[in-house]
C-alpha positions in Angstrom: -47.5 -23.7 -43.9 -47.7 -20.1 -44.3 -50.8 -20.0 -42.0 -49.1 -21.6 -39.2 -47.5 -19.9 -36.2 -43.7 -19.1 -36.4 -42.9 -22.0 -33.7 -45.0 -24.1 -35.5 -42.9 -23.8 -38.6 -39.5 -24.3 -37.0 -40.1 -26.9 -34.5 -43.2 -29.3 -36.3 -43.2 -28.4 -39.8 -42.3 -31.5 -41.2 -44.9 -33.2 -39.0 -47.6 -31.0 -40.3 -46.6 -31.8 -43.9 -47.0 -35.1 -43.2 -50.2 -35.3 -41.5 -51.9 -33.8 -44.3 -50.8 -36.8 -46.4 -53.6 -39.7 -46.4 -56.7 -40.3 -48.5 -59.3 -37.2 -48.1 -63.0 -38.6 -48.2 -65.5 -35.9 -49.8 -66.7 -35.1 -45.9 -63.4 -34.5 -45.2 -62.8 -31.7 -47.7 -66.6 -31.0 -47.0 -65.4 -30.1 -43.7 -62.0 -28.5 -44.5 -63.9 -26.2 -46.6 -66.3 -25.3 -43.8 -63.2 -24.3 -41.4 -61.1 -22.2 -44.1 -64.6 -20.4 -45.3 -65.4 -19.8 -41.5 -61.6 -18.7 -40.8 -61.8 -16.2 -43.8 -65.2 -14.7 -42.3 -63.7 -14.1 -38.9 -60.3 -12.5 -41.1 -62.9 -9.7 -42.4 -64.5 -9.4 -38.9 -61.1 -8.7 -37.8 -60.3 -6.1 -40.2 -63.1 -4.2 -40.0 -62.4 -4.2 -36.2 -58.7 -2.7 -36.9 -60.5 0.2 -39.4 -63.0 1.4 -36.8 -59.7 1.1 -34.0 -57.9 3.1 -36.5 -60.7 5.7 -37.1 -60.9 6.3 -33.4 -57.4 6.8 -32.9 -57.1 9.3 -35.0 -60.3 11.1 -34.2 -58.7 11.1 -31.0 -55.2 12.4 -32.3 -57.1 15.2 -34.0 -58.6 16.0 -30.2 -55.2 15.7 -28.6 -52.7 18.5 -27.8 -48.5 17.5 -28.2 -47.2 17.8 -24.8 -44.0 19.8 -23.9 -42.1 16.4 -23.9 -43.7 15.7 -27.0 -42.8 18.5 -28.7 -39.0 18.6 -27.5 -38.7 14.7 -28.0 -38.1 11.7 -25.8 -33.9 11.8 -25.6 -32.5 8.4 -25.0 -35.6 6.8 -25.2 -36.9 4.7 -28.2 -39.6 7.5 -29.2 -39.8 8.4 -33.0 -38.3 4.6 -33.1 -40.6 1.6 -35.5 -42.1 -0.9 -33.0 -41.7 -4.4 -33.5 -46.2 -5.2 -33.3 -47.4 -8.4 -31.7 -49.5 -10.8 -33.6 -52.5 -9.8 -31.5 -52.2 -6.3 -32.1 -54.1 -4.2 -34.3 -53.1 -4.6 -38.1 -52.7 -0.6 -38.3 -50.1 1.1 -40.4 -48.1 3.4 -38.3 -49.7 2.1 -35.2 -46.7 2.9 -32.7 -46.7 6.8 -34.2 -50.7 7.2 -33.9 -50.6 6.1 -30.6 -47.6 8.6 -29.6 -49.9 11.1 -30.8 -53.5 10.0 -28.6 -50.7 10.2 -26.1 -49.5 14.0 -26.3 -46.2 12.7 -27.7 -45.4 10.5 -24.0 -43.7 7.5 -24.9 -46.2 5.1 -23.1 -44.6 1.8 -24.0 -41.3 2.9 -23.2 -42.4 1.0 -19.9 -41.7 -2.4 -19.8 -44.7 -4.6 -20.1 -46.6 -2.1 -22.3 -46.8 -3.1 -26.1 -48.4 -1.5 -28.7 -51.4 -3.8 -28.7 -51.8 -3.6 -24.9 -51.2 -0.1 -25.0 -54.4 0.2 -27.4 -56.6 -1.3 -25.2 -55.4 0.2 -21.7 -56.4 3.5 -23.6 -59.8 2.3 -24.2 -60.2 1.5 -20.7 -58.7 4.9 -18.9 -58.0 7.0 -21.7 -55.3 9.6 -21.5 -56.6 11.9 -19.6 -55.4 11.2 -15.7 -57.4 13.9 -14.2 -60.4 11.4 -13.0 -57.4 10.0 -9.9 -55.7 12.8 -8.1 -53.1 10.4 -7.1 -51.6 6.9 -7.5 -53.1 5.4 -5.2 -56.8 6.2 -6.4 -55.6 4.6 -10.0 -54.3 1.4 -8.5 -57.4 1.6 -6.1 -59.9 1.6 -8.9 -58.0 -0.9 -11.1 -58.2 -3.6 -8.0 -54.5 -3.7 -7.5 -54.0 -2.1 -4.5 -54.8 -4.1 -1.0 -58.0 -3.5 0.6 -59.2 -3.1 4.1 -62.2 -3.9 5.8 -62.6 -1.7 9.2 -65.0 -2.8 12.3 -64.5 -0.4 15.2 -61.2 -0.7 16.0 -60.5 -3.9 14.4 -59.1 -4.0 10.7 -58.2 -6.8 8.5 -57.1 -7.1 4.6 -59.3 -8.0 2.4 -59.0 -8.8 -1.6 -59.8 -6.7 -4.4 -61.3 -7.8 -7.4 -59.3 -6.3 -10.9 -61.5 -4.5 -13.4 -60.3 -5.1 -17.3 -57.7 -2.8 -16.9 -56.3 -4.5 -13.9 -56.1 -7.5 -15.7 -54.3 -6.0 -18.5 -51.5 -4.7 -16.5 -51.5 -8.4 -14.9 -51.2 -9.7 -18.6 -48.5 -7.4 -19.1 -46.7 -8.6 -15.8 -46.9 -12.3 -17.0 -44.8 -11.3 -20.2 -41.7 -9.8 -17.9 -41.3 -13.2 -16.3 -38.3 -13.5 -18.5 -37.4 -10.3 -19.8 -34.0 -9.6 -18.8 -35.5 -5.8 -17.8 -33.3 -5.4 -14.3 -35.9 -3.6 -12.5 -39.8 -4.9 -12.9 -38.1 -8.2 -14.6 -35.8 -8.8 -12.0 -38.3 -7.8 -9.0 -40.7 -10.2 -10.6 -38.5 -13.2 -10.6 -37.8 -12.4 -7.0 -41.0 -12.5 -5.9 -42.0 -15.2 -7.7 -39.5 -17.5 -6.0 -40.8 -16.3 -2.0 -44.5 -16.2 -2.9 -46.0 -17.7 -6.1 -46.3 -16.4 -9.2 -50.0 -15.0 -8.9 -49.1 -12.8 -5.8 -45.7 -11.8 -7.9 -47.9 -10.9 -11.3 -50.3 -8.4 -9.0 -47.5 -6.7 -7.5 -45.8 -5.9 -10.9 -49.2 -5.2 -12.5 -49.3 -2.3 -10.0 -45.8 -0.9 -10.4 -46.5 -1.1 -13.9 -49.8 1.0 -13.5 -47.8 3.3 -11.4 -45.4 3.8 -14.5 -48.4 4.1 -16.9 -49.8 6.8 -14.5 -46.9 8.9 -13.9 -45.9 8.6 -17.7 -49.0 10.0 -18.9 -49.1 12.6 -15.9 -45.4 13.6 -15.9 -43.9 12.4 -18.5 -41.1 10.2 -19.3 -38.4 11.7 -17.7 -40.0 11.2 -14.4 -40.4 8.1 -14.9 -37.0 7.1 -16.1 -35.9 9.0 -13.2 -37.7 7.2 -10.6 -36.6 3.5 -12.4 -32.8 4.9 -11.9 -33.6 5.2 -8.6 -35.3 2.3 -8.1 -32.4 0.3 -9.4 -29.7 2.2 -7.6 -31.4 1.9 -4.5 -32.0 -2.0 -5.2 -27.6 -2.5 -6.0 -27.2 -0.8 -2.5 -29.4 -3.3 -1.1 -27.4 -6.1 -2.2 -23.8 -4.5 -1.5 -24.8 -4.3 2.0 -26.1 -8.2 1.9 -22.9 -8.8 0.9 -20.8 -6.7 3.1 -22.6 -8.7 6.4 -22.5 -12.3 4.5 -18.2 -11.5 4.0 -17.9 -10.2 7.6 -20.0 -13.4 9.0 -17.8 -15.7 7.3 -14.9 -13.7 8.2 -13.8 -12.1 4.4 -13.7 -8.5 3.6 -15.1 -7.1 0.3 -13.2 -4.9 -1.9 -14.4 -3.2 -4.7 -13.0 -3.9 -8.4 -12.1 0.2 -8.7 -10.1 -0.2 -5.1 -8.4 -3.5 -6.5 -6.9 -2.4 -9.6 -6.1 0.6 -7.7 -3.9 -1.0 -5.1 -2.2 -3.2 -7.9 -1.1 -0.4 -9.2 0.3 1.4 -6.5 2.6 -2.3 -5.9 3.6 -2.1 -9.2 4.8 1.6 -9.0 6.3 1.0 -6.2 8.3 -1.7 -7.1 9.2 -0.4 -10.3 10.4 2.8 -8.1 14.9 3.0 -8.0 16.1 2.2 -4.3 17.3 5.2 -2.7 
């Protein structure tokens, strides 16, 4: 049982107990011994994979230079803080801090999406180093995120990109934020999901994500955790006005809570207040 997955264990344990019970014939163990010797090879494959991950990571530690955010630390944000690893990522000790380091200290995975294990292989597909796209839109561009044009004379018409591996990393990452209660990539994906299909809802988010990887490593975190509050502000706006026009269509008037408990107040002052 100890080799099963976690939901394995909790929701069909019993069941897999049981349908090891039964009488084994010598193929059958013949067999059984064939898929744990072939599982054990694969085990070492996979570990020798993590030491040569781990060896390049720090070779290119040693090669990178702490940034000022680095060096002054990451505030409110979860830098310095143990990752919890996925099961696919590399078995590395330290993993979460060695990566911080590749990085110049910019807390990559502080954006929503980014893991430590996808994190590990979106740096072996663009590295650190965003100097090869001047701007944003030449990162999204080459990743096949961005929309495309065809142009004929004066006649234009969209046409679709095909993602390279990274692109469809930051698509894999966009699948996991389906239902993440994260209010601003979370909640724009479930939005967009329900007006045009998942698929057109995981590019979109793939490309705001690579945004957020872009700017993080160019500009740090604070930029980016600038430009979320933004984001997010200027997303509560939207729907205060949706609900001031649905109020006045159906003839009701919005108050807010602050103006509410306000005028209560005021009543009950005044009618506490001695007749004069």
């Amino acid at each position: 049982m100890g080799l099963c997955d976690e939901q394995i264990r909790k929701k069909k344990g019993h069941r897999v107990i049981e349908s090891l019970r039964g009488t084994w014939r010598s193929e059958h163990l013949f067999a059984l011994q064939q898929a744990v010797a072939a599982w054990k090879f694969y085990q070492g494959l996979l570990q020798q994979c993590d030491q040569e991950i781990e060896r390049v990571l720090k070779a290119l530690a040693e090669q990178t230079k702490p940034s000022e955010e680095g060096s002054q630390g990451q505030g409110s944000g979860p830098a310095g803080a143990a990752k919890r690893l996925s099961k696919n990522a590399p078995q590395i000790e330290d993993l979460h801090q060695l990566l911080l380091q590749v990085c110049g200290g910019r807390e990559v995975t502080a954006v929503a999406g980014i893991a430590d294990g996808l994190l590990v292989q979106l740096i072996a597909e663009t590295g650190v180093d965003m100097k090869p796209w001047p701007t944003e839109k030449a990162f999204t561009s080459w990743l096949g995120l961005s929309p495309g044009t065809a142009q004929s004379g004066k006649r234009k018409r969209s046409i679709k990109r095909r993602c390279n591996r990274a692109g469809r990393l930051f698509r894999l990452g966009a699948r996991s934020l389906a239902r993440t209660v994260d209010k601003a990539l979370g909640g724009f994906f479930r939005r967009l999901q329900k007006a045009k299909g998942g698929l057109v809802a995981a590019k979109a988010v793939a490309r705001k994500m690579a945004l957020l990887y872009y700017r993080t490593l160019k500009h740090g975190l604070a930029y980016v955790e600038q430009g979320l509050r933004q984001y997010q502000l200027q997303y509560q706006e939207s729907q205060q006005r949706l609900l001031g026009k649905l109020a006045t269509k159906y003839g009701f008037k919005l108050l807010s809570i602050e103006a509410e408990n306000l005028r209560q107040k005021i009543n009950t002052a005044a009618q506490t207040m001695p007749a004069t």
